[in-house]
N, CA, C and O of each residue as an XYZ file, in Angstrom:
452
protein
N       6.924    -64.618     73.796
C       6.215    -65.679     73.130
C       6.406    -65.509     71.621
O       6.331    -64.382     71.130
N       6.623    -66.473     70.947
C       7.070    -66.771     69.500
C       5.604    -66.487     68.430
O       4.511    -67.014     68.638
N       5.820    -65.828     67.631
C       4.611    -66.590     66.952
C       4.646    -67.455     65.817
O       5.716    -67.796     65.313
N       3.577    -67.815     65.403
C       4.144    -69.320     64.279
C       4.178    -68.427     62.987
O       3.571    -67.358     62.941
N       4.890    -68.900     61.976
C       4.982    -67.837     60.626
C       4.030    -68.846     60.212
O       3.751    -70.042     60.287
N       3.563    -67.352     59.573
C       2.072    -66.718     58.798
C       2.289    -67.012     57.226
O       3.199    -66.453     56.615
N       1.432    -67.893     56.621
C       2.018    -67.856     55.270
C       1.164    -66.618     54.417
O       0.082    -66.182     54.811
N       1.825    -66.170     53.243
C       1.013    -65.156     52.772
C      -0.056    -65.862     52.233
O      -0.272    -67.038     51.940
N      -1.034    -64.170     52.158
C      -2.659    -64.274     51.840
C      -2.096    -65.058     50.516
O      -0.913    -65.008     50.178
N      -3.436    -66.024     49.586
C      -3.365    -66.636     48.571
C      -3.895    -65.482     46.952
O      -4.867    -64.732     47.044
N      -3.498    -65.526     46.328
C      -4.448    -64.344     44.996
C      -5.858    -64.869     45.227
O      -6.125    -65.764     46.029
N      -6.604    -64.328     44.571
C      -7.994    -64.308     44.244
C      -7.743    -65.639     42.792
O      -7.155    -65.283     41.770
N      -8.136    -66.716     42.901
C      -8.925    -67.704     41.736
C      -9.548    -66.788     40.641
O     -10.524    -66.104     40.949
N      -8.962    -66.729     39.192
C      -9.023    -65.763     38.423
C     -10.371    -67.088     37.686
O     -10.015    -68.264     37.615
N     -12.295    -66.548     37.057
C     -12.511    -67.557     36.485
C     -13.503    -66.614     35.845
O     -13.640    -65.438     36.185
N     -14.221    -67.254     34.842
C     -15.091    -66.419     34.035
C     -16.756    -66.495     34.466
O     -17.665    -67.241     34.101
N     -16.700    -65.514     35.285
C     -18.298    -65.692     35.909
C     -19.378    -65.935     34.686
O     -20.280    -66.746     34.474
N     -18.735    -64.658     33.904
C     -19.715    -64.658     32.354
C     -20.302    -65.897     31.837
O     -21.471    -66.027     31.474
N     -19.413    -66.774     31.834
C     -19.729    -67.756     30.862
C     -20.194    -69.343     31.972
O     -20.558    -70.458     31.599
N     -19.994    -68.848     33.250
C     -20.619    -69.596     34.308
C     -22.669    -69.055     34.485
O     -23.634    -69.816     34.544
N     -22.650    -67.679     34.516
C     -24.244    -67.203     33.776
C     -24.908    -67.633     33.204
O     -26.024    -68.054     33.511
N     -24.136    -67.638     31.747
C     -24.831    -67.664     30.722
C     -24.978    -69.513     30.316
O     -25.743    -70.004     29.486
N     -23.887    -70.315     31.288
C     -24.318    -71.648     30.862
C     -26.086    -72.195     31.818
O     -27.197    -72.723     31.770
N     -25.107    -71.541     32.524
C     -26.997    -71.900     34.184
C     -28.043    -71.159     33.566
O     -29.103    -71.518     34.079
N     -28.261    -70.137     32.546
C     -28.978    -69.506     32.190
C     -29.972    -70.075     31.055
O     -31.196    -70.130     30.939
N     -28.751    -70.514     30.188
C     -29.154    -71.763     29.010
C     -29.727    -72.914     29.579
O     -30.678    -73.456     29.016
N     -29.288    -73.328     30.575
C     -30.168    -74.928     31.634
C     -31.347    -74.259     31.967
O     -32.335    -74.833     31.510
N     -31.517    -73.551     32.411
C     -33.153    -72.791     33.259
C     -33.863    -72.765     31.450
O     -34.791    -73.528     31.182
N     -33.385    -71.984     30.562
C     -33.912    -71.919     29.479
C     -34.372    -73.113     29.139
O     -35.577    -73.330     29.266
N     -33.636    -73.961     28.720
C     -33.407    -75.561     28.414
C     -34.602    -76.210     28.925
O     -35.445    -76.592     28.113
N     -34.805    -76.407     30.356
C     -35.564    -76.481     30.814
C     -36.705    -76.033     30.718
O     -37.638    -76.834     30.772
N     -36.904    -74.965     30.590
C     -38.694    -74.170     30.345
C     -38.905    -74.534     28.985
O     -40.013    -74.155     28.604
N     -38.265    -75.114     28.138
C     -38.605    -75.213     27.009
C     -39.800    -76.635     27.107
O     -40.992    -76.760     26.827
N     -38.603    -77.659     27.725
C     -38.991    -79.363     27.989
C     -40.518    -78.717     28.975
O     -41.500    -79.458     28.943
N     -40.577    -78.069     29.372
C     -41.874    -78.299     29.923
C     -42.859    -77.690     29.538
O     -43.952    -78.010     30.005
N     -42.740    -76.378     28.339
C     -43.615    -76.102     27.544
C     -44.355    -77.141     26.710
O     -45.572    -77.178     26.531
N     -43.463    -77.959     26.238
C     -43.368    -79.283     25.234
C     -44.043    -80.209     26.199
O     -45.064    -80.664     25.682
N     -43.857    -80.620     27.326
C     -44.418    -81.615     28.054
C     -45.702    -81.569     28.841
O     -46.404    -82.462     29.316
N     -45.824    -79.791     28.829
C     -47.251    -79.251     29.484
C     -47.801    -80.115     30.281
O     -48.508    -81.089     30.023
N     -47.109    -79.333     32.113
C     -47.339    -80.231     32.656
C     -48.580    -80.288     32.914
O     -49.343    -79.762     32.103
N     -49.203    -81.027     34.272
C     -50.682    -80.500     34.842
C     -50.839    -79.239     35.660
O     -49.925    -78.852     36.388
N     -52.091    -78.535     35.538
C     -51.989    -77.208     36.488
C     -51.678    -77.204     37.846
O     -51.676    -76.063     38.309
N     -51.376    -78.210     38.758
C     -51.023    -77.863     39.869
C     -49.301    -77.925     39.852
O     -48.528    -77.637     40.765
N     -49.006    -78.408     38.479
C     -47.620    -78.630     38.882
C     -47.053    -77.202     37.517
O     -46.183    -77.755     36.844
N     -47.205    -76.116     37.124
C     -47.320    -74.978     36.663
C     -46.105    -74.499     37.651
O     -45.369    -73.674     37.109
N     -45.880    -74.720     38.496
C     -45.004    -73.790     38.955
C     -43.640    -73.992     38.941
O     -42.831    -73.110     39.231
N     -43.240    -75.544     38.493
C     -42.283    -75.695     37.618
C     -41.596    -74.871     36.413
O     -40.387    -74.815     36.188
N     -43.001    -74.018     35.424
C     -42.345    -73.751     34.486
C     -41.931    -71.952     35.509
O     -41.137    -71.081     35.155
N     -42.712    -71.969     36.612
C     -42.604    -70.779     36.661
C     -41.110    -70.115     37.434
O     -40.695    -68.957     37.406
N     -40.356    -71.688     38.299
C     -39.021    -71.579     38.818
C     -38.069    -71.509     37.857
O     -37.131    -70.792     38.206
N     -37.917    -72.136     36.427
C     -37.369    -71.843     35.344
C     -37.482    -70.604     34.774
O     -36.513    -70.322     34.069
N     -38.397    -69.711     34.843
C     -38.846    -68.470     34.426
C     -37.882    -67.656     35.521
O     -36.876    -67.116     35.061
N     -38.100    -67.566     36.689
C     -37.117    -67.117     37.842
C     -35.716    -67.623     37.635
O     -34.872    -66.744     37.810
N     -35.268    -68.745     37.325
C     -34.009    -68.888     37.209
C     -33.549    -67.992     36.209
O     -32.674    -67.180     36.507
N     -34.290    -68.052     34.407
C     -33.937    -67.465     33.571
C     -33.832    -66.387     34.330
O     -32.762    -66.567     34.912
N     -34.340    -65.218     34.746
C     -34.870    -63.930     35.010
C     -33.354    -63.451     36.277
O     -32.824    -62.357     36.467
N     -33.055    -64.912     36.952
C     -32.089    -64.580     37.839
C     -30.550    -64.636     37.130
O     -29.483    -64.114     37.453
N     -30.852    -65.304     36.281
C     -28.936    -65.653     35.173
C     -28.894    -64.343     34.787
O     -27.889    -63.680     35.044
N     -30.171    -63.685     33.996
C     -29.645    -62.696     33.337
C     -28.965    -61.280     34.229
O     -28.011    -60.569     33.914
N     -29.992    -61.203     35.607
C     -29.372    -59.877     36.388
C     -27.890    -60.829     37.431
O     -27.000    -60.148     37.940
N     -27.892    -61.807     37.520
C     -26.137    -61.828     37.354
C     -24.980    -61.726     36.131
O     -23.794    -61.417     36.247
N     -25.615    -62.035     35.111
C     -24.846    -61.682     33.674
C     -24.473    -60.065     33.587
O     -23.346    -59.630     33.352
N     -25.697    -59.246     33.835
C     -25.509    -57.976     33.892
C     -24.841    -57.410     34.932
O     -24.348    -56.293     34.774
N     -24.700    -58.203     36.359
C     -24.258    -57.522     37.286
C     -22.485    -57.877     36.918
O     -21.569    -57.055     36.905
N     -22.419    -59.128     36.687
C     -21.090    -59.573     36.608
C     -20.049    -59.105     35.288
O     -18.836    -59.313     35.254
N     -20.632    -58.618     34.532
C     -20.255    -57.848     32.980
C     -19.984    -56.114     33.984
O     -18.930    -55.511     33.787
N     -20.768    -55.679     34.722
C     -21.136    -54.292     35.218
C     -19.605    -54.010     36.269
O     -18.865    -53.046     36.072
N     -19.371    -55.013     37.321
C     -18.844    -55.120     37.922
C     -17.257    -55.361     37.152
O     -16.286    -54.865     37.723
N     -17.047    -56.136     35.848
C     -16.029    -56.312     35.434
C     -15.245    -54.962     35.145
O     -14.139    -54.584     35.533
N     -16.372    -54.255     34.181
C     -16.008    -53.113     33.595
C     -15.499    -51.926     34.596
O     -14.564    -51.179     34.308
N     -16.139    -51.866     35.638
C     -15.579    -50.740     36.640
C     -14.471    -51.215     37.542
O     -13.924    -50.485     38.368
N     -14.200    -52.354     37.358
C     -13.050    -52.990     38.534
C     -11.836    -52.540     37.815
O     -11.641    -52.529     36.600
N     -11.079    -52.183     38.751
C      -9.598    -51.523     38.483
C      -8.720    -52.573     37.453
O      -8.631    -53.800     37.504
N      -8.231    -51.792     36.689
C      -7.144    -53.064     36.337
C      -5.819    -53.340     37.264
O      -5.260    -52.437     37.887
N      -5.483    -54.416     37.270
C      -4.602    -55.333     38.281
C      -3.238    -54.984     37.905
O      -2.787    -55.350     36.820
N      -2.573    -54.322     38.707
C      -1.216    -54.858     38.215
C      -0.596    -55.715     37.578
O      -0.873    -56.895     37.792
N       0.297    -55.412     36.730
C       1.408    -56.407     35.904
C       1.730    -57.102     36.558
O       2.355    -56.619     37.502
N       1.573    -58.594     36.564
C       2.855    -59.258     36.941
C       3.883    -59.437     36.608
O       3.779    -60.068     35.557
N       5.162    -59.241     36.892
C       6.540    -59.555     35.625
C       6.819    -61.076     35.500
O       7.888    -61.340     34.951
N       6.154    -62.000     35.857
C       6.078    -63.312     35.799
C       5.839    -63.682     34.020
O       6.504    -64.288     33.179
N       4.262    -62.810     34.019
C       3.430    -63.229     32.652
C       4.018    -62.165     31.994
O       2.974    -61.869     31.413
N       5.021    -61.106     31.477
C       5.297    -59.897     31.376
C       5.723    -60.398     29.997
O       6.173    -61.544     30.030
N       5.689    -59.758     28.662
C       6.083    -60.500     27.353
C       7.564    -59.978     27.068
O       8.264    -60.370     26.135
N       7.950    -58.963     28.089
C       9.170    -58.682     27.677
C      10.336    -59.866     28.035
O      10.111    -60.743     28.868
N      11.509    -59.772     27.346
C      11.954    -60.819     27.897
C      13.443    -60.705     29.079
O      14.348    -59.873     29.002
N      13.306    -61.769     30.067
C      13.775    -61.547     30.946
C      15.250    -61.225     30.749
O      16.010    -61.518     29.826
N      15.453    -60.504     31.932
C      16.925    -59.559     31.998
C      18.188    -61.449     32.488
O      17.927    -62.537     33.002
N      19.337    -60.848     31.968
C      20.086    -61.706     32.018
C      20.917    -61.636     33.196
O      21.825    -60.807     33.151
N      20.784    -62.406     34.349
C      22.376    -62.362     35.419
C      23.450    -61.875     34.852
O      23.869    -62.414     33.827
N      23.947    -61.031     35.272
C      25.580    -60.729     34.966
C      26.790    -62.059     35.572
O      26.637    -62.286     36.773
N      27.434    -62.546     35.180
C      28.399    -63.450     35.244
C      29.581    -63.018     36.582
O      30.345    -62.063     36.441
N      29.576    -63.629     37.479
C      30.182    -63.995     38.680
C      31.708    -63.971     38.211
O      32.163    -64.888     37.528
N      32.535    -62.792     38.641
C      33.771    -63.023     38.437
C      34.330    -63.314     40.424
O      34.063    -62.901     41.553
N      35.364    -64.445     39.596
C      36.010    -64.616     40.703
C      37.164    -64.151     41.098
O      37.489    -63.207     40.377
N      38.119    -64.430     42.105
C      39.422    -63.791     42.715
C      40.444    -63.958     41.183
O      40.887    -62.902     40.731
N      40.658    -64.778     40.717
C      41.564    -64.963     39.631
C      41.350    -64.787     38.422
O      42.007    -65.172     37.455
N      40.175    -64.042     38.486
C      39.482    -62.959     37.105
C      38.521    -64.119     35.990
O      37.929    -63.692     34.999
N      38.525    -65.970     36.490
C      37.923    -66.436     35.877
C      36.358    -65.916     35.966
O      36.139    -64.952     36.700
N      35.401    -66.444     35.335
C      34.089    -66.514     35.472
C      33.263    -67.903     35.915
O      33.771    -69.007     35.717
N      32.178    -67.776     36.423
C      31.526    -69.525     36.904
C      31.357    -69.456     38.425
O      30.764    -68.608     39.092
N      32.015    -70.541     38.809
C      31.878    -70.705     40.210
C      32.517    -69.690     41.231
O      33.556    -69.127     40.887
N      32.089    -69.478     42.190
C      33.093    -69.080     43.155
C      34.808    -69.421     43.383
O      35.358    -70.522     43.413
N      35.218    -68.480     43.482
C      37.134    -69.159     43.514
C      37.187    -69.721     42.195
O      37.649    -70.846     42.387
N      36.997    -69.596     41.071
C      37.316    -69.751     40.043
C      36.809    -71.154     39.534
O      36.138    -71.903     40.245
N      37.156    -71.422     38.345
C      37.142    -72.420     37.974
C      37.624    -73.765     38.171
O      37.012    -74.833     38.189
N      39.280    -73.400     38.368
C      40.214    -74.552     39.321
C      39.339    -75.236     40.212
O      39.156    -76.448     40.096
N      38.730    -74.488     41.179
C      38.307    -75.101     42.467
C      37.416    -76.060     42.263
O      37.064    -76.889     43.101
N      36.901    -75.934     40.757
C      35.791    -77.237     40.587
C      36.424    -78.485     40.384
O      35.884    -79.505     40.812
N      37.342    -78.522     39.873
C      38.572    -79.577     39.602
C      39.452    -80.370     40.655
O      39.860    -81.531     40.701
N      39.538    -79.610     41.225
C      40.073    -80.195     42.707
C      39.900    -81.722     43.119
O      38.805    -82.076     43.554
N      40.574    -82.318     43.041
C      40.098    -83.748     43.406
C      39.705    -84.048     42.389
O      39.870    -85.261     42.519
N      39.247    -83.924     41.307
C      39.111    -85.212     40.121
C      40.126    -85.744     39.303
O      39.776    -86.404     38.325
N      40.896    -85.634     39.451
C      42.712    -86.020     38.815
C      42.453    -87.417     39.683
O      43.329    -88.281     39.738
């Protein structure tokens, strides 16, 4: 029995958690502010207090995700993004010592006369 080809695993989506934190962090903030200012009524208090939890939750992912950066291995080079610059093909000699195509150069000519 055959099996079907497997395409390779995909990389990991490279993105900046940091600054995904610290924007949701600034909205929860943002927020507790507008309702300091708008003071709601006491049964509805617990509004400012899910903004207080959000703030309180951005920051221990900011810290976890800064924590986690710093101890994660660094990644291999890719030679894709590599700043050196790329190595050059060596030039294809053919039977009649030209360079280019296979069988020389002639053979590209062939038929266009």
């Amino acid at each position: 029995m055959t099996q079907p080809h497997r395409r390779p695993d995909l990389e990991p989506m490279k993105t900046n958690d940091s600054a995904t934190f610290l924007a949701g962090t600034a909205l929860w903030a943002v927020a507790a502010i507008v309702l300091l200012i708008v003071q709601p009524s006491p049964d509805q208090r617990w509004w400012l207090w899910t903004c207080l939890a959000g703030i309180a939750g951005g920051l221990f992912g900011l810290f976890y995700v800064r924590r986690r950066n710093r101890r994660a291995p660094t990644p291999p080079s890719d030679p894709r993004w590599s700043r050196a610059p790329p190595s050059r093909p060596t030039p294809r000699t053919s039977s009649d010592g030209l360079t280019g195509l296979p069988g020389g150069t002639a053979n590209a000519f062939v038929g266009c006369a």
